[in-house]
N, C-alpha and C positions, 0 to 999 in steps of 0.2 A: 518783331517788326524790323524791316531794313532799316538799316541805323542811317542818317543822314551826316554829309561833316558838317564840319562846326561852322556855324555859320547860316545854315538853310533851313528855311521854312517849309512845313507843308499849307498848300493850296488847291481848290476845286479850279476844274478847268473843262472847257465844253459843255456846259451848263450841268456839273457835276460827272459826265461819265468816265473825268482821267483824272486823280491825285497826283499833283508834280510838287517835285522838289526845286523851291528853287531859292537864290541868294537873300537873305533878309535884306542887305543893301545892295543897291545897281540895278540891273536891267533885270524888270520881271515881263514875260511874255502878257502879252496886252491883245488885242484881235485879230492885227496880220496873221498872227500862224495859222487863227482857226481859220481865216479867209481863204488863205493858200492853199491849205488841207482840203476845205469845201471846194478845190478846183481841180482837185487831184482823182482822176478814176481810173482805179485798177482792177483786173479779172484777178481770181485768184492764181495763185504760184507766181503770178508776175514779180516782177524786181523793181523798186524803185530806191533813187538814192537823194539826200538830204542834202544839199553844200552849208555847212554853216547851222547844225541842228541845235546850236544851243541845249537846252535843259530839256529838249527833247518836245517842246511842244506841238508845233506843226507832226514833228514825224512821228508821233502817236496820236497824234490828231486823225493823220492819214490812214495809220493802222485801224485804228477806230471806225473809221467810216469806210473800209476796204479788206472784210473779213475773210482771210486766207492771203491775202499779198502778201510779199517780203518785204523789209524796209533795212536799209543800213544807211546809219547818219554820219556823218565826219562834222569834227567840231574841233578846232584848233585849241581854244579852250583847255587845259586839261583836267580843273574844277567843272567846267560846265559839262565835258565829256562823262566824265564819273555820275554826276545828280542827272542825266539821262538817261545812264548807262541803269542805276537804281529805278530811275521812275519808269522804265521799259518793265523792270522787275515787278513793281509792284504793283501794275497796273495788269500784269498778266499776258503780258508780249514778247516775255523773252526767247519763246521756242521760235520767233518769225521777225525782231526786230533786234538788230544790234545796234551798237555804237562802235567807232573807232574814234581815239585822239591824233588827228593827222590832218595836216593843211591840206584845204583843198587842191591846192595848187600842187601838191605830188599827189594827185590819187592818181592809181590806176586801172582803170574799169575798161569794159568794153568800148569796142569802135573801131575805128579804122586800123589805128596802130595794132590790134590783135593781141593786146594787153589783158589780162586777166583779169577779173574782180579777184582776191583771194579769200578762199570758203573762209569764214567767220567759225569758230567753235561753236554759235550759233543758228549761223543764217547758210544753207549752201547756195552759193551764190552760181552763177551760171555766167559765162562769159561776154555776155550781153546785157543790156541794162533798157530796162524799159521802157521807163520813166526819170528824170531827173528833174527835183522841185527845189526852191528857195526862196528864201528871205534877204535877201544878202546887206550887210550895212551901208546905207541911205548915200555914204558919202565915201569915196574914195580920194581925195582932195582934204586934208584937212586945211588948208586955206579958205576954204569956203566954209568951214564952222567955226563957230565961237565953240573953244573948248566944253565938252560937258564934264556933267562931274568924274573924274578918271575911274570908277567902278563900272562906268557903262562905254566906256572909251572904245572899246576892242565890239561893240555894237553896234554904235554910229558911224566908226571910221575904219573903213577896212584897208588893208596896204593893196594887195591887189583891187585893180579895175572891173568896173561891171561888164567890161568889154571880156576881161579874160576870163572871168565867172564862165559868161556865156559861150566865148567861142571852146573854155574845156568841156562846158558840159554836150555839145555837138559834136565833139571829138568821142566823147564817152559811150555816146549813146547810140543802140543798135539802130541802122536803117528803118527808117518810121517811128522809131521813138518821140517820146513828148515831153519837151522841155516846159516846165510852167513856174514861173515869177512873178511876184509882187512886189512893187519899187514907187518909189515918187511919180506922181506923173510926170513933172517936166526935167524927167530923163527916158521920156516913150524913143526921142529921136534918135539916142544912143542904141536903146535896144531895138530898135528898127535894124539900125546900119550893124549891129555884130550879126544878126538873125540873117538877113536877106540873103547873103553869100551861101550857105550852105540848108537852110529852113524854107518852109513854108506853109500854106495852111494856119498863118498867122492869125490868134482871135485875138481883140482886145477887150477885155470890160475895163470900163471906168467906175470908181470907187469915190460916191460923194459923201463928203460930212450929213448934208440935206440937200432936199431937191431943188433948191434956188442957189447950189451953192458948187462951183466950177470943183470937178473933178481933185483930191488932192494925192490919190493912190491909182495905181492900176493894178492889174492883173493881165499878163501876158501871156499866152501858150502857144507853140508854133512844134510842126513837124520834123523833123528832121527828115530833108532829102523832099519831101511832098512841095508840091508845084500846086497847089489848090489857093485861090487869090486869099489878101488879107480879109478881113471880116470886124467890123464894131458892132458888139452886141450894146443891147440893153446896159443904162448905168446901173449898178447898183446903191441905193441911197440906204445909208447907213440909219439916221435918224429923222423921226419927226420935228415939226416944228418947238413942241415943248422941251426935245431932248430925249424924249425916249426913244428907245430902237425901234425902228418897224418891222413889221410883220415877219420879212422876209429877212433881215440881218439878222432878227430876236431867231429865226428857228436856224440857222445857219452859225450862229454863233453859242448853239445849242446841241450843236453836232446832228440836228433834228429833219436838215436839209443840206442840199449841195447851192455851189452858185451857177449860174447859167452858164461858165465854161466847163461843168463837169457833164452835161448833158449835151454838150457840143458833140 
C-alpha cells in the first residue's frame, strides 16, 4: 500500500469512487471540488489543468468523471502536492493525471505567449490547454478575515488575486478554451469584470444552501475569445428543508451525475 506521510488520513470521496489522502488537522476537501468537477466536461485526450489542486480532490474528481482526459494539477503546497501526487496513484490515474508543486502564478502553459505546458514523466501534455478549472481561496485580502486556524491559512487566504487567477488562466488557455470556477457568490462582480475583456459565452449557476435560501456559491464558466451573450442557469439547491441533500446534489456529490454547466 502507498505509504502516506505522517500526519494523513485516509478518506472516501465521490460517494466512495476516489480514496484521498488527506491532513488529519486543517483543511479537508468538503463539496466545492466535487461541485467543480460536476462542471468540468472533457472529450478524451483533452487537457485540462487545476490552479490550486490541493490533495487532488476536484482534479480526480474530474478524472473520474472524464474517462480518457488528461489532467495536471499545480499546488503550491508542497505537502498537499505529494498526498495528490499519491492519491492520483492509488486511485489508478497515474498514466493520465499528474501533479506538479509550483505556484500558479509561474506556470507556463499554452496561449497567446506560445509558452509550452512541459511533458510531465506522466502526462504528455500538448501545447494548448483545454480546459482550466478551480477552487481558488475565498479571500485574497486577509483584512477582511478573522484569522482561521493557521493549518488551513494557505486555503482561505491566498496572496495572489482572484483577478490574476483569472486573467492567467485566459492567458494559458487555447482559443475557445473553457475556464470554470467556483467562488463566493458576492465576488460574481469581480469575476465578471476579469472575464469580459478577453471571454465570453459566460454561464452562471447559483449554488444555494436551500431553496428559500439567497445563493451563497457560484459556479462560473466562460469561453475564451467566444462572443456568445452571458447566460444564468437554473440554481442549484444543495439541501432540503430537513437538511438532507436533494436528489440532484446527493447524485452529483456521488460522482453519479454532472451539474447543468457540464451539459451547457
Amino acid at each position: 500500500m502507498t505509504q502516506a506521510p505522517e500526519g494523513a488520513v485516509q478518506s472516501s470521496y465521490l460517494g466512495g469512487k476516489l480514496t484521498l489522502w488527506q491532513p488529519a488537522k486543517g483543511y479537508r476537501a468538503a463539496i466545492d471540488p466535487a461541485l467543480l468537477a460536476a462542471s468540468v466536461s472533457l472529450k478524451p485526450g483533452r487537457l485540462a489543468v487545476e490552479f490550486g489542486c490541493g490533495v487532488g480532490a476536484a482534479l480526480l474528481s474530474a478524472a473520474s468523471l472524464n474517462p480518457g482526459a488528461r489532467l495536471l494539477g499545480l499546488e503550491q503546497d508542497l505537502s498537499a502536492a505529494e498526498l495528490a501526487d499519491k492519491n492520483a496513484a492509488i486511485n489508478d490515474f497515474a498514466d493520465r493525471v499528474a501533479v506538479r508543486n509550483a505556484d500558479v502564478m509561474d506556470f507556463k502553459g499554452g496561449g497567446a505567449d506560445q509558452d509550452e505546458v512541459k511533458p510531465d514523466s506522466r502526462v504528455e501534455s500538448p501545447a494548448q490547454i483545454d480546459a482550466i478549472f478551480f477552487n481558488p481561496p475565498f479571500f485574497d485580502d486577509p483584512s477582511t478575515l478573522r484569522a482561521p486556524d493557521p493549518s488551513r491559512t494557505k486555503a482561505w487566504i491566498n496572496d495572489s488575486s482572484l483577478t490574476a487567477w483569472i486573467e492567467l488562466a485566459l492567458r494559458r488557455l487555447k482559443e475557445g478554451g473553457r475556464l470554470t470556477v467556483i467562488q463566493r457568490a458576492d465576488r460574481l462582480d469581480d469575476m465578471l469584470a476579469a472575464l469580459r475583456p478577453k471571454a465570453g459565452d459566460i454561464t452562471i449557476m447559483p449554488v444555494h444552501p436551500k431553496a428559500d435560501a439567497p445563493a451563497k456559491r457560484i459556479i462560473v464558466a466562460a469561453t475564451k475569445t467566444s462572443r456568445a451573450p452571458l447566460q444564468v442557469l437554473p440554481g442549484l439547491v444543495l439541501h432540503r428543508a430537513d437538511g438532507t441533500y436533494t436528489r440532484e446534489a446527493d447524485a452529483i456529490l456521488r460522482g453519479e451525475a454532472r451539474t447543468a454547466l457540464a451539459r451547457h
